[in-house]
C-alpha positions as CSV (number, residue, x, y, z in Angstrom):
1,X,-3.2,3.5,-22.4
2,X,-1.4,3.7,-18.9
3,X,1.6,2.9,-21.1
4,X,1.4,5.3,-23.2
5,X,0.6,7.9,-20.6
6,X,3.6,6.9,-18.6
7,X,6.4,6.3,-21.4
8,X,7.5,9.8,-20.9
9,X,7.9,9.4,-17.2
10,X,9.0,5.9,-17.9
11,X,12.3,7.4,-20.4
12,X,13.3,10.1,-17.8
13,X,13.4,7.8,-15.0
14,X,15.4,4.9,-17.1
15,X,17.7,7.7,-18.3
16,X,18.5,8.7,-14.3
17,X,19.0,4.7,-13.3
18,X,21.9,4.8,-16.4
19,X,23.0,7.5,-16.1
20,X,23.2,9.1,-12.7
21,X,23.9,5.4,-11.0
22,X,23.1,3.6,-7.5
23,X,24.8,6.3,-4.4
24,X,24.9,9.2,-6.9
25,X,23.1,12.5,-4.8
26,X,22.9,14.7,-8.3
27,X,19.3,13.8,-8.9
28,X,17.5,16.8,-7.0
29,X,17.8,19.8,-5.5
30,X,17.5,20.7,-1.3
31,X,15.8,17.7,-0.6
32,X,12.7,18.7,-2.4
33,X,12.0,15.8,-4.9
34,X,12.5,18.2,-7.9
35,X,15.5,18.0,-10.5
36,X,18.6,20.0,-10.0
37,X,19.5,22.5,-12.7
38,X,22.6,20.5,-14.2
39,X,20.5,17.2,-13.9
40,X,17.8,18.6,-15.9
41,X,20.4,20.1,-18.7
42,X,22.1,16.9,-19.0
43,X,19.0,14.9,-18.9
44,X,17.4,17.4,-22.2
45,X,20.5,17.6,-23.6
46,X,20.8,13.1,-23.6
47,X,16.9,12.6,-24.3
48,X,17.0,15.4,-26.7
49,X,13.8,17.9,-24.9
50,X,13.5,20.6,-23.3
51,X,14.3,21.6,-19.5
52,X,10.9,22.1,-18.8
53,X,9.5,18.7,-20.5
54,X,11.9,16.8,-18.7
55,X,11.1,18.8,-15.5
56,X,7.1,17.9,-16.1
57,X,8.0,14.1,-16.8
58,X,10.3,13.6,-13.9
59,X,7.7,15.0,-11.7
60,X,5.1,12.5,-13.1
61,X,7.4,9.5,-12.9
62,X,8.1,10.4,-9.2
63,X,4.1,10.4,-8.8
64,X,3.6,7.7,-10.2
65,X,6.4,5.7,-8.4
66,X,8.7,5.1,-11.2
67,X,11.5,6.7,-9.0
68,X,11.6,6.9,-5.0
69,X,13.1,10.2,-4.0
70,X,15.3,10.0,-0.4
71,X,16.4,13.8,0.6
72,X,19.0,14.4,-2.3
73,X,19.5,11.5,-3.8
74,X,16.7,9.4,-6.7
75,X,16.5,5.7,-7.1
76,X,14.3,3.4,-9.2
77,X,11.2,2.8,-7.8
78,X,9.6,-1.3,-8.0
79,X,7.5,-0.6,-10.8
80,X,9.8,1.0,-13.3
81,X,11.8,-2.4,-12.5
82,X,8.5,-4.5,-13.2
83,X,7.3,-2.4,-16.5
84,X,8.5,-4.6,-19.1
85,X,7.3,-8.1,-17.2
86,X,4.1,-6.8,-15.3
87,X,1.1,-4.9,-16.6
88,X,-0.1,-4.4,-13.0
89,X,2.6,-2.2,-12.3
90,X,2.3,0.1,-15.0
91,X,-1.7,0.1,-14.1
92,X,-1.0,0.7,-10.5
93,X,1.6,3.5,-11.3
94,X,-1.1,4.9,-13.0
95,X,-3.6,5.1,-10.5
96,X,-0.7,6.5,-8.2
97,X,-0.8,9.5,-10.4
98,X,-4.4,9.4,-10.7
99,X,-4.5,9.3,-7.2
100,X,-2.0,12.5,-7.0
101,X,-4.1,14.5,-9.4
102,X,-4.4,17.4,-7.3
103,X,-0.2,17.5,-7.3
104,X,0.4,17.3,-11.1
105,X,-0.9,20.9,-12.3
106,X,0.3,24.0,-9.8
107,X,-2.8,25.4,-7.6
108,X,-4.8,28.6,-9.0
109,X,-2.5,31.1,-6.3
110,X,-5.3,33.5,-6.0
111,X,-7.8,30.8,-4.1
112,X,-7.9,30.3,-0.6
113,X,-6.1,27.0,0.7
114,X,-9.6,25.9,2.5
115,X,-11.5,26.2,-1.1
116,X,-8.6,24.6,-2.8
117,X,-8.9,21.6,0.4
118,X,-12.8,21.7,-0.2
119,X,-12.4,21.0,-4.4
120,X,-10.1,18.0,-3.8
121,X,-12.3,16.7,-1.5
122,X,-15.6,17.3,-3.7
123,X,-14.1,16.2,-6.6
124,X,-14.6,12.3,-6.2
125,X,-18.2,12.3,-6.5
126,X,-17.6,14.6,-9.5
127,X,-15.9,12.0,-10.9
128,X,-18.2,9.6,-10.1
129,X,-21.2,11.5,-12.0
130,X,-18.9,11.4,-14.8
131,X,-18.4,7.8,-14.7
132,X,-21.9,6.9,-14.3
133,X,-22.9,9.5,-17.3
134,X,-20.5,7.6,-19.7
135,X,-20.1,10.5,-22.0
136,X,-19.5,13.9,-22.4
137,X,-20.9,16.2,-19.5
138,X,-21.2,20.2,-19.5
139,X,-18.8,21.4,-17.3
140,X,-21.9,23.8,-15.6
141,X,-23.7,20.9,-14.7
142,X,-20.6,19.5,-13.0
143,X,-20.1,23.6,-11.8
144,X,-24.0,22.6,-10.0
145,X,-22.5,19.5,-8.5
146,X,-19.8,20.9,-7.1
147,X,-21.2,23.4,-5.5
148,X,-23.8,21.2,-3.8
149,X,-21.1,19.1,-2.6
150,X,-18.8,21.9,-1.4
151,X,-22.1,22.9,0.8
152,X,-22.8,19.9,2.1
153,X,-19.1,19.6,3.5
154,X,-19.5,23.6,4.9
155,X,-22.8,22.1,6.4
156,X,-21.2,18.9,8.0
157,X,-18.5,21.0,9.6
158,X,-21.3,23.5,11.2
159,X,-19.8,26.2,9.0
160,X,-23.4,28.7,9.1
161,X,-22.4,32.2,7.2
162,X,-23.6,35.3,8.0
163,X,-23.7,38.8,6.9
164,X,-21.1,41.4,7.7
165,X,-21.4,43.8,10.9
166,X,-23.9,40.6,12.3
167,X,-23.4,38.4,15.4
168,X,-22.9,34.9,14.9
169,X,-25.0,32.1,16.5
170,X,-23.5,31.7,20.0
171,X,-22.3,28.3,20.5
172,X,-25.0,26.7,22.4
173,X,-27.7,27.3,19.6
174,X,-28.6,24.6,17.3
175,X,-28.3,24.4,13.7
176,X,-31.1,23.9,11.2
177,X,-30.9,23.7,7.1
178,X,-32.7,27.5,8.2
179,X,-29.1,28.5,9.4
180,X,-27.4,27.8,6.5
181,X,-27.7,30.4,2.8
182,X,-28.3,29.1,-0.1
183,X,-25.1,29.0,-2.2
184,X,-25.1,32.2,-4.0
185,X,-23.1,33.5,-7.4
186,X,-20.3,34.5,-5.4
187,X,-20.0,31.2,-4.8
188,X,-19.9,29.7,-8.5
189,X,-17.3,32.4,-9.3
190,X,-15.5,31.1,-6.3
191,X,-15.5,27.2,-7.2
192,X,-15.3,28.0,-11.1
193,X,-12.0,28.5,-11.8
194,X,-11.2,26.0,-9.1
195,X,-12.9,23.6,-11.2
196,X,-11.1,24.1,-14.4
197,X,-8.0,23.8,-12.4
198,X,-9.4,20.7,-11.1
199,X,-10.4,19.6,-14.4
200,X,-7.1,20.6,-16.5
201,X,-5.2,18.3,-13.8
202,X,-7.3,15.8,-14.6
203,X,-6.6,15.9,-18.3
204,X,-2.9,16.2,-17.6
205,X,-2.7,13.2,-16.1
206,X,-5.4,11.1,-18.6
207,X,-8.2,11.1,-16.3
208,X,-10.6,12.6,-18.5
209,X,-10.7,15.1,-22.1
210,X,-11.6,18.3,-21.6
211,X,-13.0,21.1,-23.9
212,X,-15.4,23.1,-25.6
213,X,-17.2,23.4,-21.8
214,X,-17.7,19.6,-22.0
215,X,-15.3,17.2,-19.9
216,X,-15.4,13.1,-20.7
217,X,-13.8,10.3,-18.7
218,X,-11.3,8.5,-21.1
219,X,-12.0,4.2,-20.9
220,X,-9.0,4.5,-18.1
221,X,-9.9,7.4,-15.9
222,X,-13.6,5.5,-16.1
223,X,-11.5,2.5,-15.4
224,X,-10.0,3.7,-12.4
225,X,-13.5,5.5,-10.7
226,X,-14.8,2.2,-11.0
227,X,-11.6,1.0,-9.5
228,X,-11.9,3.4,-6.5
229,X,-16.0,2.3,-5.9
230,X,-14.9,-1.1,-5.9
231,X,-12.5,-0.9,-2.9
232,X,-15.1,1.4,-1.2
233,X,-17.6,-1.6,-1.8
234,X,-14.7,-4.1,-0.5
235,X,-13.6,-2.4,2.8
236,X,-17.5,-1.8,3.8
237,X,-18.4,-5.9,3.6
238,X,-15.8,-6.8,5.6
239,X,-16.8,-10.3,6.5
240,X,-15.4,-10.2,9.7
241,X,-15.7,-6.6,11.0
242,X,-11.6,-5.8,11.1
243,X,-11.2,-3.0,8.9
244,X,-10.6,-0.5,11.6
245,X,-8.4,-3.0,14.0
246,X,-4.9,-2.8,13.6
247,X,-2.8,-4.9,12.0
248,X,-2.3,-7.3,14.9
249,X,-5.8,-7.2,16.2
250,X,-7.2,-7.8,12.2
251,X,-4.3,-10.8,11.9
252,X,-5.6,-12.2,15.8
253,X,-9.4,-12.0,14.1
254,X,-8.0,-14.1,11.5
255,X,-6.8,-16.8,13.1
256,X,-9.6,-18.7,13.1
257,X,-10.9,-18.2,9.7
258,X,-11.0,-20.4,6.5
259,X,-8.1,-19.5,4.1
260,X,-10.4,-17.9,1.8
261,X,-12.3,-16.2,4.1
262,X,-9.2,-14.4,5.3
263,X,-8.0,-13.4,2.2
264,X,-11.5,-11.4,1.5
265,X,-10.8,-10.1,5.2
266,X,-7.4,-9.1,4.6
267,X,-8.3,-7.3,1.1
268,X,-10.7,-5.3,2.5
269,X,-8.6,-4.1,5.4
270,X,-5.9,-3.2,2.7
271,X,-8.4,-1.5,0.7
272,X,-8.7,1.1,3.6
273,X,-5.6,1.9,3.7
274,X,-2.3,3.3,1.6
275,X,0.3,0.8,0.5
276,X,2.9,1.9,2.5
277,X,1.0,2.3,5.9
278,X,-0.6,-1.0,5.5
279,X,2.6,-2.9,4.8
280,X,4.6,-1.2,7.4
281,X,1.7,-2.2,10.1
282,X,2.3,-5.7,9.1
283,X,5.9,-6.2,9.1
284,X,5.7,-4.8,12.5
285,X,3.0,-7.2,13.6
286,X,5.4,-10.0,11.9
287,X,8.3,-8.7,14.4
288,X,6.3,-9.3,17.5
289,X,6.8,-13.0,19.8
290,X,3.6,-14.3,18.3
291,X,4.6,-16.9,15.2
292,X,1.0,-17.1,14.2
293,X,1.2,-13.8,13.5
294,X,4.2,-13.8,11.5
295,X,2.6,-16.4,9.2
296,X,-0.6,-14.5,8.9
297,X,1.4,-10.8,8.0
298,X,3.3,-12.8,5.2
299,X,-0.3,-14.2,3.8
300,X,-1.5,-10.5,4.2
301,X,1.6,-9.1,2.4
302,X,1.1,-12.1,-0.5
303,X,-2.3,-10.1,-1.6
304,X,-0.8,-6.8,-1.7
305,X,1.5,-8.2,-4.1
306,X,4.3,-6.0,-5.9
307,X,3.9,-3.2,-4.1
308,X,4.9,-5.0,-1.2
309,X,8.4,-6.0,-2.9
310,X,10.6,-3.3,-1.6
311,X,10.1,-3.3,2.0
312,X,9.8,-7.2,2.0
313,X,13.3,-7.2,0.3
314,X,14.3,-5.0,3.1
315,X,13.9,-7.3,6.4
316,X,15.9,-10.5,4.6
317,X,18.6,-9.6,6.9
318,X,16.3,-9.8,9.9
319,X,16.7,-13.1,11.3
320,X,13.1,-13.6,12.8
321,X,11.7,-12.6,9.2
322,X,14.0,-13.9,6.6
323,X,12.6,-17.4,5.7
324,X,9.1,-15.8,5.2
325,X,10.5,-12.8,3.7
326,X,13.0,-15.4,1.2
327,X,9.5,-17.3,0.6
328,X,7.6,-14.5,-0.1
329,X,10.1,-13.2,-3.1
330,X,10.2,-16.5,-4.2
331,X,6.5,-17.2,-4.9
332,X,6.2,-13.1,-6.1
333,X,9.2,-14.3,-8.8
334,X,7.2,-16.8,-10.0
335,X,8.8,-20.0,-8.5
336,X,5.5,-22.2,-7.7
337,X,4.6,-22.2,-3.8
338,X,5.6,-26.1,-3.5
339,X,9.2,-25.5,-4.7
340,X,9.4,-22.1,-2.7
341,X,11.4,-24.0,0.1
342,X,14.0,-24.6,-2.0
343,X,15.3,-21.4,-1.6
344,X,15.7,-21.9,2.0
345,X,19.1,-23.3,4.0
346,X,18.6,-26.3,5.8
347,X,19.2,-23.7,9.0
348,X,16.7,-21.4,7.4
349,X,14.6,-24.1,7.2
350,X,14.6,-25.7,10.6
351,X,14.2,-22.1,11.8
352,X,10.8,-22.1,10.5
353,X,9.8,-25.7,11.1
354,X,10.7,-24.3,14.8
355,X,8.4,-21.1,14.6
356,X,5.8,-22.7,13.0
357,X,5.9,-25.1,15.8
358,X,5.6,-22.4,18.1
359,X,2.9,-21.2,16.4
360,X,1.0,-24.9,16.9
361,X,1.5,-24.8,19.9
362,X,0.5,-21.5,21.2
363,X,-2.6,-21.8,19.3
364,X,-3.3,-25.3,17.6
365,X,-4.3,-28.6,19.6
366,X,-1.5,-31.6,20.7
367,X,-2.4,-33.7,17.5
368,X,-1.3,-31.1,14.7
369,X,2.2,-30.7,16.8
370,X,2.6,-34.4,16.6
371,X,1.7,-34.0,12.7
372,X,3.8,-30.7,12.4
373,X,6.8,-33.8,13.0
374,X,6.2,-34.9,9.7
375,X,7.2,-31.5,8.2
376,X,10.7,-31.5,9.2
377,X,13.4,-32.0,6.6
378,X,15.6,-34.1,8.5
379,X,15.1,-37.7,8.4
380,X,14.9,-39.0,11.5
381,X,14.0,-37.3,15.0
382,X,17.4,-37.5,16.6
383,X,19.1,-35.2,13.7
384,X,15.7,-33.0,13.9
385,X,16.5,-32.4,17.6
386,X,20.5,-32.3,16.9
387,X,19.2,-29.3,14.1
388,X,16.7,-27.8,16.1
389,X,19.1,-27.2,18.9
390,X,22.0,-25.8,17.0
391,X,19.5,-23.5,15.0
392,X,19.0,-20.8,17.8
393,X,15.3,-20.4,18.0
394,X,14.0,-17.9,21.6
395,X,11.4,-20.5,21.3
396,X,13.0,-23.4,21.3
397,X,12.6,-25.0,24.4
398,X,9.1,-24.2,24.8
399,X,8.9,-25.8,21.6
400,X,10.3,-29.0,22.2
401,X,8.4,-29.3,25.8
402,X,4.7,-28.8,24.3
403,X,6.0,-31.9,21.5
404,X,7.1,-33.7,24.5
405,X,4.3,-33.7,26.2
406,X,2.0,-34.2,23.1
407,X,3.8,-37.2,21.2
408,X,2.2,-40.8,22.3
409,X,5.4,-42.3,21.7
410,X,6.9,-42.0,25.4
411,X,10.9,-43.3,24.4
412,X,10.3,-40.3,21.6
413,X,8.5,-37.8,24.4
414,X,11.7,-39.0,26.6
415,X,14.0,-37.9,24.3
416,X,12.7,-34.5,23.1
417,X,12.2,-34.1,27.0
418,X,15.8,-34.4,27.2
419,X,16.4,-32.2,24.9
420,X,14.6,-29.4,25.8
421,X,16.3,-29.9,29.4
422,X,19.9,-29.5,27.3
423,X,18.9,-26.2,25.2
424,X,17.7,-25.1,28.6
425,X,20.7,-25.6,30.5
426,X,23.1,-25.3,27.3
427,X,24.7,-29.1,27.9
428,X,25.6,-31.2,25.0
């Protein structure tokens, strides 16, 4: 079904990859994310529609995130590159239209912006009623629930009504459920047509059926509720309390936790947050001094997945971040986690064995260091050392005292000691 839905969206936004091309700016109009008037013509007059269809299914594939829009200029976004190999990314373009429901059918211009605010924000336990009915619903009863939602919000925010030509409570005066009116007609005919607006854009984007005063969820609108409850569920059982830390302060909190333990943690601090936001707090954790945490963001950024793709593709060329970013592309490409290294230099490589090292050390005990020896592709310790010095690593000298002072062996210890004393000095 989320094919279906999308292969509209999916066609337009194939059709401007051909045929508009990487650094071509003729995609939109004044930086506004919408199609240009000779774009559109060309596009109908290609695809065979009309302007206004391919106007409606460019705005839906930019929803969705089949194209990336940047000021003037359109390019494809990861999921129209993953449709063909990964269902995931058709489902979770879906759910980013889903999500941008209240975007895909123009607002009712004569409603207030605060009622219009008020709807969207009522409306997910609208939908939820409708996903827990599991069948056609009367749109008045649904009329009822919104408007017993919409007063609750009025209520949270203190917002007490009163008659014309009257005084209103003064500040200091506390509010009881006697302060606040009943919700009265004016009010249905107020949230009314806001709620056909509400439930048209909700059809438009296959969330729902709606007609004959009845609306229904369709199986993937009921899929995606249940979706959206699920993550709710997820980000309140955080097993270890994190969800509001940031990045660096959830990654520190897992440090000490099982693998398995820290995936559920990290899920459910991604699950209160957007994509974007989340990954970007990650990477920036990744870019700090602390090589724990630079392992830890890349195991965060392996469960968000796909989505993840673009901006880990962007920080290969950063030199602190490349050998997890190369073994995080690997593994999402399929190549199995054991082989992943392969994809790595030897100086790539021996950069890492060096952060990791400095990760041991900072937060590990002597003996894994001494183990962490084992690791290294070189075969013996004298070309490690010749490798781990020409490799460049801030850390490195730190590195090599702590494995000094750890290793039993004291002709070894000796000659990591020395070492360390020529990376420090920068002798041969």
């Amino acid at each position: 079904m989320a094919r279906s839905g999308l292969a509209a969206a999916a066609r337009v936004a194939r059709w401007a990859d051909n045929a508009l091309g990487p650094g071509r700016d003729a995609a939109t109009t004044e930086g506004k994310a919408t199609l240009s008037d000779a774009t559109a013509r060309r596009a109908a007059a290609d695809l065979g529609l009309t302007v206004d269809r391919i106007r409606a299914d460019w705005d839906t594939a930019r929803l969705a995130g089949l194209v990336e829009v940047h000021g003037d200029s359109a390019r494809p976004g990861w999921r129209l590159r993953a449709w063909n190999r990964d269902d995931s990314a058709v489902l979770r373009g879906w759910v980013a239209l889903f999500d941008a429901w209240s975007l895909a059918s123009p607002e009712p211009e004569d409603q207030e912006p605060g009622a219009v605010a008020e709807v969207v924000s009522a409306m997910p336990q609208v939908l939820s009623f409708l996903q827990l009915s599991a069948g056609p619903v009367p749109v008045e009863q649904l009329l009822d629930l919104l408007r017993q939602r919409v007063t609750e919000l009025r209520t949270e925010r203190c917002e007490v009504p009163y008659s014309a030509g009257s005084e209103p409570a003064t500040p200091l005066a506390p509010v009881t459920s006697a302060d606040v009116e009943p919700a009265e007609p004016a009010q249905d005919a107020e949230l009314a047509p806001l709620l056909d607006w509400a439930l048209h854009a909700l059809a438009s984007v296959g969330a729902l059926t709606y007609g004959d005063a009845h609306a229904t969820l369709t199986p993937l609108g009921s899929w995606a509720v249940w979706v959206k409850l699920e993550q709710i569920c997820v980000a309140a059982q955080s097993p270890a309390g994190n969800i509001e830390q940031s990045a660096e302060a959830m990654l520190r909190g897992c440090a000490q936790l099982r693998p398995n333990a820290a995936r559920s943690e990290y899920r459910a601090w991604l699950a209160a947050r957007t994509v974007g936001s989340a990954v970007s707090e990650l990477l920036l954790a990744a870019r700090g001094d602390d090589a724990l945490l630079r392992g830890l963001a890349f195991e965060a950024l392996r469960v968000v997945g796909a989505p993840a793709e673009p901006d880990v593709r962007a920080v290969v060329d950063e030199p602190a971040l490349r050998p997890y970013a190369l073994l995080w592309l690997a593994e999402h490409d399929g190549v199995d986690p054991e082989d992943a290294h392969e994809v790595l230099t030897r100086q790539e490589a021996t950069w890492l064995w060096v952060d990791t090292a400095a990760a041991v050390a900072d937060h590990g005990e002597a003996p894994m260091l001494v183990r962490h020896l084992e690791s290294a592709l070189q075969p013996t310790v004298p070309a490690l050392l010749t490798e781990v010095r020409a490799v460049g690593h801030p850390r490195t000298v730190q590195v090599l005292v702590a494995l000094a002072a750890a290793h039993p062996d004291p002709a070894l210890a000796k000659a990591v000691r020395r070492a360390a004393f020529q990376v420090h000095t920068g002798g041969s």
